[in-house]
Each structure stands twice: as C-alpha cells, then as structure tokens.
MARBA-3410 file (N, C-alpha, C, O; in Angstrom, 1 decimal):
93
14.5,-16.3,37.2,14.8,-16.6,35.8,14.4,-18.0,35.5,14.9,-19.0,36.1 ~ 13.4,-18.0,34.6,12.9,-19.5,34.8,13.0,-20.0,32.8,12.3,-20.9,32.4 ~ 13.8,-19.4,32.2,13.9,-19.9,30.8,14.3,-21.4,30.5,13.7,-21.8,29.5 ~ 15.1,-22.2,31.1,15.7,-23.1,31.1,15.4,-24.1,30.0,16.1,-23.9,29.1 ~ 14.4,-25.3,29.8,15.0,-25.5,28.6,14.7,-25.6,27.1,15.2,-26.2,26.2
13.8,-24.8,27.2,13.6,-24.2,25.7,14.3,-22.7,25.2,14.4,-22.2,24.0 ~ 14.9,-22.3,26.3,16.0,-21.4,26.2,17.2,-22.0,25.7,17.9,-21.3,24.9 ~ 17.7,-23.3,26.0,18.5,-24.2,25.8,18.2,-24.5,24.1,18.9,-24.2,23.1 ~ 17.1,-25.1,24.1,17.3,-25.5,22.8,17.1,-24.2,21.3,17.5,-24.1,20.2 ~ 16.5,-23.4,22.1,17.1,-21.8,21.1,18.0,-21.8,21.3,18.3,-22.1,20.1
19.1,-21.8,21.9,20.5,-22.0,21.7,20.9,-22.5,20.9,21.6,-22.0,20.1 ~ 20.6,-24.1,21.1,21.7,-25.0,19.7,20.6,-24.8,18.6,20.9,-25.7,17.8 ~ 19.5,-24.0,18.3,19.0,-23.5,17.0,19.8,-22.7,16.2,20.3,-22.7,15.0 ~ 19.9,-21.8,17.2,20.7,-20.4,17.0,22.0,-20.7,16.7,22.4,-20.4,15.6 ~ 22.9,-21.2,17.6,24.0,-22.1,16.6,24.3,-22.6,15.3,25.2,-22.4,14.4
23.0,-23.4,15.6,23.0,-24.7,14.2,22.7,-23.4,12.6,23.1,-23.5,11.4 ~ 22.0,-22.6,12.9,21.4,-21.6,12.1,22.9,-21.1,11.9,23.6,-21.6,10.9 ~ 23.3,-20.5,12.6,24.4,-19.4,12.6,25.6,-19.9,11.9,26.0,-19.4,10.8 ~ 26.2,-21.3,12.6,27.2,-22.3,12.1,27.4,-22.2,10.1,28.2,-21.8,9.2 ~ 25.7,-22.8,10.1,25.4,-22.9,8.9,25.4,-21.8,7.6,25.7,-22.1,6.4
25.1,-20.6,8.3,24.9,-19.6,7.6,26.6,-18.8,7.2,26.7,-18.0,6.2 ~ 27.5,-19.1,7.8,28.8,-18.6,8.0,29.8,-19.5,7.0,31.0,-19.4,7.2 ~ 29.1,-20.3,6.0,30.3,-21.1,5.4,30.7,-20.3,4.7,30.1,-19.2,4.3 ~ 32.2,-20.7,4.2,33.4,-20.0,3.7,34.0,-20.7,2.6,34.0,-21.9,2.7 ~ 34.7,-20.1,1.5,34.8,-20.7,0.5,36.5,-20.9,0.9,37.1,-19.9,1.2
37.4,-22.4,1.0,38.7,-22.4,1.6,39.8,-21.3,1.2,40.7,-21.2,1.9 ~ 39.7,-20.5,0.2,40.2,-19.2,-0.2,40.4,-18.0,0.0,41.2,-17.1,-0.3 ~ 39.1,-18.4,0.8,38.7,-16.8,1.5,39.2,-16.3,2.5,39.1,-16.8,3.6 ~ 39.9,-15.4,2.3,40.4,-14.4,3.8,40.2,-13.2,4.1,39.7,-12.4,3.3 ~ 40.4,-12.9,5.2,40.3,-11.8,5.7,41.7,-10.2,6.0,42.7,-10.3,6.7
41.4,-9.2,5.4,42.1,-8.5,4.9,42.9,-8.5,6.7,42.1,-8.8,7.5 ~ 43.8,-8.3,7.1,44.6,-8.0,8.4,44.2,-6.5,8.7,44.2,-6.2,9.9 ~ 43.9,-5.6,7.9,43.9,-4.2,8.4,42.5,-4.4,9.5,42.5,-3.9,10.6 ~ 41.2,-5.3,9.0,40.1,-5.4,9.0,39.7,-5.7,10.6,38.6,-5.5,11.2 ~ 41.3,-6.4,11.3,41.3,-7.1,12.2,41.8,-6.4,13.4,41.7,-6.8,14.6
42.6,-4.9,12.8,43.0,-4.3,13.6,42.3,-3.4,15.0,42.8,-3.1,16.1 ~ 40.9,-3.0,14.5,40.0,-2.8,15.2,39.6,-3.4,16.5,39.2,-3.0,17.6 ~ 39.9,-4.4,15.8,39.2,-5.7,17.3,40.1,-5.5,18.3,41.3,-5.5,18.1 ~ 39.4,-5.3,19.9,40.0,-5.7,21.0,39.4,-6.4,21.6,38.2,-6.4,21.6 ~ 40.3,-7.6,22.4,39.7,-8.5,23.3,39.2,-7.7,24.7,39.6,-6.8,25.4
38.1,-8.6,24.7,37.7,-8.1,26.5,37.0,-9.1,27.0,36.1,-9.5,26.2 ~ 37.1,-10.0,28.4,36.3,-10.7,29.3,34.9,-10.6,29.1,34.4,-9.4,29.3 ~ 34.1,-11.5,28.8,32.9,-11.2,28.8,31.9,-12.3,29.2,30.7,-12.2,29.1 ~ 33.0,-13.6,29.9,32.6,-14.7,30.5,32.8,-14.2,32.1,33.5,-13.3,32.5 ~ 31.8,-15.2,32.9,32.6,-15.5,34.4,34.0,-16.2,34.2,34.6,-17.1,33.6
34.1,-15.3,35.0,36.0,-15.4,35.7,36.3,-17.1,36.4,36.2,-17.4,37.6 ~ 36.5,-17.7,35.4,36.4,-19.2,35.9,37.8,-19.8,35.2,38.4,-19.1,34.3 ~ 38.3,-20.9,35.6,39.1,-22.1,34.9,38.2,-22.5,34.1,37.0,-22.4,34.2 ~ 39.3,-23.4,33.0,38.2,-24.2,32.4,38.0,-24.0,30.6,38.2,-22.9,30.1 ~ 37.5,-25.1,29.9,37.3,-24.5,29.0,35.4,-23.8,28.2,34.3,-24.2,28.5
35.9,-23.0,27.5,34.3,-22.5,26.7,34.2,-23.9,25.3,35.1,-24.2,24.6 ~ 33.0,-24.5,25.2,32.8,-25.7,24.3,32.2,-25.0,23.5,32.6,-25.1,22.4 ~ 31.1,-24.1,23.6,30.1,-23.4,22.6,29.8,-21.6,23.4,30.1,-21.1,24.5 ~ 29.5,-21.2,22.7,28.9,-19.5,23.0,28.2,-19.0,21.8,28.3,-19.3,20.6 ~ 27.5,-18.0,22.4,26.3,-17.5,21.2,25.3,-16.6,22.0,25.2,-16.5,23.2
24.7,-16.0,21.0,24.0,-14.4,21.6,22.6,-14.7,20.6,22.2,-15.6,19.8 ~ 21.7,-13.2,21.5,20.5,-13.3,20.3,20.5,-12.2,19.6,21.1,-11.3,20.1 ~ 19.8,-12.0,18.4,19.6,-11.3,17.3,19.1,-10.2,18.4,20.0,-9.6,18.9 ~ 18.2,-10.0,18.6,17.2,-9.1,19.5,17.7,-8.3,20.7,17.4,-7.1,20.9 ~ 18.5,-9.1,21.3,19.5,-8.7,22.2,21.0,-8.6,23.0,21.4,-9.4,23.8
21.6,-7.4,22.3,22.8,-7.3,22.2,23.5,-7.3,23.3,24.7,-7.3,23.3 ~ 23.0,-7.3,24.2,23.7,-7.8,25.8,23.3,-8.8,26.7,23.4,-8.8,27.9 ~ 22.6,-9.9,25.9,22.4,-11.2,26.3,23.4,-12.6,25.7,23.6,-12.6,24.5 ~ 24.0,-13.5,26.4,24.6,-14.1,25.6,24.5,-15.6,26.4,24.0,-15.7,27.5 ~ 25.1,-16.9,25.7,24.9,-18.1,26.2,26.0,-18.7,26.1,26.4,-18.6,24.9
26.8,-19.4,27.1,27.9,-19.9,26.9,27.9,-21.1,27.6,27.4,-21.3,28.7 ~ 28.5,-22.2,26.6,28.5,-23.6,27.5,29.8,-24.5,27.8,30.7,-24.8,27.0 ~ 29.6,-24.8,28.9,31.4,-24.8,29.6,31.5,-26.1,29.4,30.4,-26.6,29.2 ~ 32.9,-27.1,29.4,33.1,-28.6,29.9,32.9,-28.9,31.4,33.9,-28.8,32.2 ~ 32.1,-29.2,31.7,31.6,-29.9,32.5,31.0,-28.7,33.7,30.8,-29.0,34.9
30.9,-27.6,33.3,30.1,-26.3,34.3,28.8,-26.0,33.8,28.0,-25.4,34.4 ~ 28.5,-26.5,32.6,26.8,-25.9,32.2,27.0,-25.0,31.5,28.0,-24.5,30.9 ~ 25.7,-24.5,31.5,25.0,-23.6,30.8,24.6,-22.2,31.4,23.6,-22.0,32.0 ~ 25.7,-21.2,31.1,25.5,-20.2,31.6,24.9,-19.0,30.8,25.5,-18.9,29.7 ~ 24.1,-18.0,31.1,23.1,-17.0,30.5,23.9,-15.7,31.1,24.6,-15.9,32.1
23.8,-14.3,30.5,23.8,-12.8,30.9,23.1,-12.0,29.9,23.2,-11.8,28.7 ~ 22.7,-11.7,30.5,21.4,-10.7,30.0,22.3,-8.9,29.7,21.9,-8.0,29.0 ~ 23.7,-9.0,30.8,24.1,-7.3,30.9,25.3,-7.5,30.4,26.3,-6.8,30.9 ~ 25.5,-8.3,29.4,26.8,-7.9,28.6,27.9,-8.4,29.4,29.1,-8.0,29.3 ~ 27.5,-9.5,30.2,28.7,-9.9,30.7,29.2,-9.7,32.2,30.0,-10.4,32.8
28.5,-8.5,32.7,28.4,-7.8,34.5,28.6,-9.1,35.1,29.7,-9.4,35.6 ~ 27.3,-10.2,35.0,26.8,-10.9,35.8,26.3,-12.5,35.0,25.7,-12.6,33.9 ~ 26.6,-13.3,35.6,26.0,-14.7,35.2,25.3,-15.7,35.5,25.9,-16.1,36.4 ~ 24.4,-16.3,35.3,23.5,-17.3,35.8,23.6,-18.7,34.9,23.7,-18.8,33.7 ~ 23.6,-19.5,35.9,23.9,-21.0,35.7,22.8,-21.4,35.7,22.1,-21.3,36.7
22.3,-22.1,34.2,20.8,-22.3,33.9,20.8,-24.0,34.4,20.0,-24.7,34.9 ~ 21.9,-24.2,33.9,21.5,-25.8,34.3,22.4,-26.5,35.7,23.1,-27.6,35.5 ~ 22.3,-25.7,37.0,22.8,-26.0,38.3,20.9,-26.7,38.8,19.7,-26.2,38.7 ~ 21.4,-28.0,39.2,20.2,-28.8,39.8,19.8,-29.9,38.6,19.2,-31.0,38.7 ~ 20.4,-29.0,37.5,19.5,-30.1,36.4,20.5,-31.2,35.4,20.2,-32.3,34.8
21.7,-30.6,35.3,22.7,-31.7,35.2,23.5,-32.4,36.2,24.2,-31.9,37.1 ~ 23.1,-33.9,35.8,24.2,-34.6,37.3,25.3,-34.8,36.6,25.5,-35.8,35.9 ~ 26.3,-33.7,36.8,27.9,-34.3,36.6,28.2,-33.9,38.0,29.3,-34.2,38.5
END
C-alpha cells in the first residue's frame, strides 16, 4: 500500500469539502424518531486514545481514514476488519 501522501491530502480535502458542505442553520434539528435507527458499532482499531478527525470516500463505501492524537494516520479499505498505519516511519513523535 503505497498511497501515502497524496492520499493524506485527499483526506483534509475531503474534510474541508465535507465540513463545508454540512452547515446548519442554529435552529435546525433533527426529529428524535430519525435517530432511532442508528446503531453504534466499532469500526476503528481497538486502541486507547483519542479519534481527532475521520472520513471516508464517495467511491468507496468500505474505505475510511481516521486520524488519531499522537498515532497517525490510519486507512481500511474492508469496512473496518483491518487497519494500516500510513504514517509509521514518516512521523517523528
């Protein structure tokens, strides 16, 4: 897997895009019935720690990008199975 870091910066595109696109007018809510649907489920590595950013692509619905405090930048391609740490070697913390 050799995306690294132009993979990276589609990411905080994809963000910055996304972020942007999602504004809300301070009024606005969301009905509770709407919410009842939703179940949580793990879809990070099983780590301590906190998540700072996460985000997915349009194209593909079992790829996602999550970026940890002070763990990097991690990628999955299968919905979550499995994870790869894009930036081990390339950030010095």
């Amino acid at each position: 897997m050799s995306r690294g870091i132009p993979l990276l910066a589609a990411f905080a595109l994809t963000l910055c895009a996304a972020l942007s696109a999602q504004e809300r007018t301070p009024d606005e809510t969301v009905h509770p019935d709407l919410l009842e649907a939703f179940e949580y489920r793990l879809v990070g590595p099983y780590r301590g720690g906190r998540v700072t950013a996460g985000g997915g692509f349009a194209d593909d619905a079992h790829a996602y990008l999550m970026g940890t405090t002070g763990g990097g930048v991690w990628l999955t391609e299968d919905a979550g199975e499995t994870w790869t740490n894009l930036t081990d070697d390339f950030l010095d913390v």
